[in-house]
Biopython code that builds the backbone (N, CA, C, O; Angstrom):
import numpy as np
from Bio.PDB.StructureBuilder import StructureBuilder

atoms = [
    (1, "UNK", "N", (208.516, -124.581, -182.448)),
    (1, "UNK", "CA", (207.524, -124.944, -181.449)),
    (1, "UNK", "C", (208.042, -126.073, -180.554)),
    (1, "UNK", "O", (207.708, -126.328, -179.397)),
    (2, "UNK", "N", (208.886, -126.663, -181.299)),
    (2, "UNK", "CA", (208.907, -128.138, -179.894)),
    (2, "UNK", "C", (210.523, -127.537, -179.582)),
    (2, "UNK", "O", (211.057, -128.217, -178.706)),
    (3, "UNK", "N", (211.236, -126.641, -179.999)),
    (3, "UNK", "CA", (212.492, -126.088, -178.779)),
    (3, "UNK", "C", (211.528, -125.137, -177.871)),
    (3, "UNK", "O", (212.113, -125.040, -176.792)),
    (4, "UNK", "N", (210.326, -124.399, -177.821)),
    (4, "UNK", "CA", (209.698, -124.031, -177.042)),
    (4, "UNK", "C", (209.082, -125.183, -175.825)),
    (4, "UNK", "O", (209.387, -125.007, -174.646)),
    (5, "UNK", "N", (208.558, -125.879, -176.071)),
    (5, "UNK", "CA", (207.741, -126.974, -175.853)),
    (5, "UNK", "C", (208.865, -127.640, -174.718)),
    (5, "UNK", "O", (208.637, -127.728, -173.511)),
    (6, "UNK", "N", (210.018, -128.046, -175.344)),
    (6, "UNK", "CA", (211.486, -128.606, -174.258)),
    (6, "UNK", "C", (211.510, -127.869, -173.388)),
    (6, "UNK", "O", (211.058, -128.123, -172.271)),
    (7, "UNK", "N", (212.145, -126.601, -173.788)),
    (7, "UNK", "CA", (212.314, -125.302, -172.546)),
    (7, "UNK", "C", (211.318, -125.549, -170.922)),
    (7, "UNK", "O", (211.626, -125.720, -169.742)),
    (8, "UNK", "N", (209.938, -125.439, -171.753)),
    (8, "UNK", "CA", (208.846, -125.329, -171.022)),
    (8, "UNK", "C", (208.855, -126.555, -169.809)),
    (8, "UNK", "O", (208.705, -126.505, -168.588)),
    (9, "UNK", "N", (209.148, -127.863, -170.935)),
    (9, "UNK", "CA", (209.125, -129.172, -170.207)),
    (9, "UNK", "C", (210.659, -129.076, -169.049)),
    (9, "UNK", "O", (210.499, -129.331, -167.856)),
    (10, "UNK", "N", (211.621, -128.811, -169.421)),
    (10, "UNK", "CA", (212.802, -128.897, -168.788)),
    (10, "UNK", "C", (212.724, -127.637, -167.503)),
    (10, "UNK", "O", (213.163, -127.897, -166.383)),
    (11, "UNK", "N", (212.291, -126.666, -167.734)),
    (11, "UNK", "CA", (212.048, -125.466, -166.659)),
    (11, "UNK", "C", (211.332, -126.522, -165.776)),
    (11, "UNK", "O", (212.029, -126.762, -164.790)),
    (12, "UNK", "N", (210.206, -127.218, -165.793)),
    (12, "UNK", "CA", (209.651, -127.916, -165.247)),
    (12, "UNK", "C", (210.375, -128.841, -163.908)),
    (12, "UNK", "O", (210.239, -128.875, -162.685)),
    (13, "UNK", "N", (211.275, -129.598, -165.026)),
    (13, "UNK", "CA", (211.774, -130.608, -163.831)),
    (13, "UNK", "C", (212.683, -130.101, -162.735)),
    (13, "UNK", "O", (212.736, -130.589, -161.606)),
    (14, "UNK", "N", (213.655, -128.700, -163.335)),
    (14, "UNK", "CA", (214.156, -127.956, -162.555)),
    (14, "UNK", "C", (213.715, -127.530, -161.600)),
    (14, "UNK", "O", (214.381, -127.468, -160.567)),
    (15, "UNK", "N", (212.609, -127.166, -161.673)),
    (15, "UNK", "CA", (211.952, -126.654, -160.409)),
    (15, "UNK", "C", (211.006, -127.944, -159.532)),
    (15, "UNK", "O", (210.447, -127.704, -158.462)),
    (16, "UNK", "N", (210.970, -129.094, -160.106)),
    (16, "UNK", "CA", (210.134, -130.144, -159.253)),
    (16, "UNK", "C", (211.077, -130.606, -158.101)),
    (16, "UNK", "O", (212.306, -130.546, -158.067)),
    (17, "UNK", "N", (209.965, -131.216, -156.900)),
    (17, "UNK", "CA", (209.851, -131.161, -155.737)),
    (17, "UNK", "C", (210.945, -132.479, -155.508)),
    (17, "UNK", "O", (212.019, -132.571, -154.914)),
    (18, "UNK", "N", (210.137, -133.406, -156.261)),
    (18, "UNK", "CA", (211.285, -134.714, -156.103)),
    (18, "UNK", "C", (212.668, -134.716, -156.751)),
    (18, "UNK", "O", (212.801, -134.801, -157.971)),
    (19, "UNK", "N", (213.857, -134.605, -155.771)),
    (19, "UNK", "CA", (215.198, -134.677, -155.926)),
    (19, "UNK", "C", (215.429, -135.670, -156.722)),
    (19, "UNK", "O", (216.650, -135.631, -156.869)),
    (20, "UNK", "N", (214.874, -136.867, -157.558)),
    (20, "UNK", "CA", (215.379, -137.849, -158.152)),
    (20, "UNK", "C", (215.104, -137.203, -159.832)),
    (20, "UNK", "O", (215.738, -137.616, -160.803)),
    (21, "UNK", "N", (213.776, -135.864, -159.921)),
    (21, "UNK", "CA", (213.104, -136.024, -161.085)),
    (21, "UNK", "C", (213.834, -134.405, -161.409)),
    (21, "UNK", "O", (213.883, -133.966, -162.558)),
    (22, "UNK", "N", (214.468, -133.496, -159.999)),
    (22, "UNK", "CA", (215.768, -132.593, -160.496)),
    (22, "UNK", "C", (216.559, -132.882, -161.279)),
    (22, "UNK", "O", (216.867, -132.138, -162.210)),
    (23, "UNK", "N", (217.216, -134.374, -161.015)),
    (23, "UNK", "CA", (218.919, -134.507, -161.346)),
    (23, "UNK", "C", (218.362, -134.985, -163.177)),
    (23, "UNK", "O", (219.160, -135.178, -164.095)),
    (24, "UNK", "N", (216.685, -135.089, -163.307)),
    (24, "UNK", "CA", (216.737, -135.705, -164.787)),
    (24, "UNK", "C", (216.896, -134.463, -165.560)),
    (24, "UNK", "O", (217.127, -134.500, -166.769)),
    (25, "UNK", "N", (216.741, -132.989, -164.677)),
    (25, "UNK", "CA", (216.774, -131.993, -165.464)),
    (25, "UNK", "C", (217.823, -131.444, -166.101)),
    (25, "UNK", "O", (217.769, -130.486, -166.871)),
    (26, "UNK", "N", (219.108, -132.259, -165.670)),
    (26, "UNK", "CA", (220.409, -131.468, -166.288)),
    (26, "UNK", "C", (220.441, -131.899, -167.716)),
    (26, "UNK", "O", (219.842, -132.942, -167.978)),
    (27, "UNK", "N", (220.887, -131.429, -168.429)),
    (27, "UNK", "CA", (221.146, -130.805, -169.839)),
    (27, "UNK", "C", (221.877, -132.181, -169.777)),
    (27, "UNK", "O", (221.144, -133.169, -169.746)),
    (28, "UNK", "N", (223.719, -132.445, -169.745)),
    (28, "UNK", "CA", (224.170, -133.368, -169.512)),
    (28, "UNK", "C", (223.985, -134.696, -168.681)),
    (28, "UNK", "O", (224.093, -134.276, -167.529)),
    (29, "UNK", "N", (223.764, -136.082, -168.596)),
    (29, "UNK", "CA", (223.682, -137.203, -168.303)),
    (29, "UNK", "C", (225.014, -137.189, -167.353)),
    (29, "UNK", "O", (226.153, -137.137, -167.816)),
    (30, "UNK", "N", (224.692, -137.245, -165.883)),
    (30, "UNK", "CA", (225.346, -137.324, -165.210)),
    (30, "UNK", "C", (225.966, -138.193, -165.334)),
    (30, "UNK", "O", (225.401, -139.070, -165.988)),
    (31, "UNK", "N", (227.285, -138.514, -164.896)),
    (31, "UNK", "CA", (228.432, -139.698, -165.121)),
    (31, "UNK", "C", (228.536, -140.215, -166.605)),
    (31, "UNK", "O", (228.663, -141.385, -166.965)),
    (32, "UNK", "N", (228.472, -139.331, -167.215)),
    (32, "UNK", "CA", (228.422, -139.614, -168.802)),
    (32, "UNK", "C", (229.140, -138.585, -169.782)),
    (32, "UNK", "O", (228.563, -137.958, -170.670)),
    (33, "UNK", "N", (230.114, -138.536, -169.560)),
    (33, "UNK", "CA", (230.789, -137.193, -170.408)),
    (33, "UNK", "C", (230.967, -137.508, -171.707)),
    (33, "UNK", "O", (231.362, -138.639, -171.991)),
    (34, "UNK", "N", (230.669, -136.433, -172.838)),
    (34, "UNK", "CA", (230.386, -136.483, -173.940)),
    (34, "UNK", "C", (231.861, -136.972, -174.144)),
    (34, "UNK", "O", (232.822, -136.852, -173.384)),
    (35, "UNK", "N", (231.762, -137.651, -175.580)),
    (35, "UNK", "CA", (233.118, -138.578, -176.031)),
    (35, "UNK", "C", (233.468, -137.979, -177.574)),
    (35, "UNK", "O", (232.380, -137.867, -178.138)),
    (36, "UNK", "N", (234.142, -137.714, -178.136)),
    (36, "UNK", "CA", (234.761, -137.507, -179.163)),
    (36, "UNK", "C", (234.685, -138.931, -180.124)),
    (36, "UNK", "O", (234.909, -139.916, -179.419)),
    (37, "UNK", "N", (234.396, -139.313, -181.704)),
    (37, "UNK", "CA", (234.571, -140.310, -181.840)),
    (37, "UNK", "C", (235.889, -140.567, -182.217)),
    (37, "UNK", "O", (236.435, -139.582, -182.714)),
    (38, "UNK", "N", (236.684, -141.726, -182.131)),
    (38, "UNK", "CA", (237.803, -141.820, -182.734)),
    (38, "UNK", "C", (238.130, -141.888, -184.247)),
    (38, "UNK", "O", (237.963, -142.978, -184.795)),
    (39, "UNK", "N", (238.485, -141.057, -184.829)),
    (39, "UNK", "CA", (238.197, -140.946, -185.976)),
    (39, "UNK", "C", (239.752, -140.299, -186.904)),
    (39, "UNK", "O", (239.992, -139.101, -186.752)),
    (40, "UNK", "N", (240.519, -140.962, -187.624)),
    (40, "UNK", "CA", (241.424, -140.674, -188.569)),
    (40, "UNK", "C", (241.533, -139.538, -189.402)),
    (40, "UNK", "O", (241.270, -139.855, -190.562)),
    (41, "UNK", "N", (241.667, -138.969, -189.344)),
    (41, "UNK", "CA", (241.451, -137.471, -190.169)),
    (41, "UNK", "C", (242.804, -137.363, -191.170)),
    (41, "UNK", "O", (243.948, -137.772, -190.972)),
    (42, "UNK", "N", (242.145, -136.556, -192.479)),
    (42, "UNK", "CA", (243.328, -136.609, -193.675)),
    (42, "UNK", "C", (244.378, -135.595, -192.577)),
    (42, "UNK", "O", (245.579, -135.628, -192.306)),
    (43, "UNK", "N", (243.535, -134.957, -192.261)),
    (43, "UNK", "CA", (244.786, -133.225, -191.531)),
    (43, "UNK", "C", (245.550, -134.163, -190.423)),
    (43, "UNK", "O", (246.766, -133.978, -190.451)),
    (44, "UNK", "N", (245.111, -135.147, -189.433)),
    (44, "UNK", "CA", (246.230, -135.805, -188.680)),
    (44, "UNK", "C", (246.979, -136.166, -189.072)),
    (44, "UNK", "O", (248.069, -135.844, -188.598)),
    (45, "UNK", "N", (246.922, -137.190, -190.339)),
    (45, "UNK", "CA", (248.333, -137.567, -190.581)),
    (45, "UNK", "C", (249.373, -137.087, -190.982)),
    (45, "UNK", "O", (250.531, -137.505, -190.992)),
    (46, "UNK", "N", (248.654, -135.696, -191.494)),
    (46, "UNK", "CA", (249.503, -135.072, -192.114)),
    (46, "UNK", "C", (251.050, -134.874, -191.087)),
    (46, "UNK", "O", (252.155, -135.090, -191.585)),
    (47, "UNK", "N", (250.876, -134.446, -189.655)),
    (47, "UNK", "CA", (251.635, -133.806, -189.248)),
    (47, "UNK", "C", (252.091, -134.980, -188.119)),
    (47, "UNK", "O", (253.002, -134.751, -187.323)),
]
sb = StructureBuilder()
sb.init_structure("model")
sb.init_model(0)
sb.init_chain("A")
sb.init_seg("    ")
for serial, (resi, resn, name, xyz) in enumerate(atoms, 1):
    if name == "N":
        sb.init_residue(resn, " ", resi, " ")
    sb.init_atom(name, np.array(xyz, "f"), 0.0, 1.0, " ", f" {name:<3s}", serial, name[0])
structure = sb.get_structure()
């Protein structure tokens, strides 16, 4: 019910009138690219 409920809400902003309350509709955070954490792994050192 509430991944229905998002959909519903996010279809929403996509289609609203004010250009400031569009750009809140993207999925991704503009100027914000997802980051990998840095993180040591047993399999890196291996090689």
């Amino acid at each position: 019910e509430a991944a229905i409920h998002y959909k519903r809400f996010h279809n929403r902003l996509a289609t609203h009138s004010n250009p400031l309350v569009k750009t809140l509709s993207s999925i991704v955070i503009p100027g914000n690219p997802p980051r990998r954490l840095k993180r040591n792994w047993c399999r890196d050192m291996l090689t």
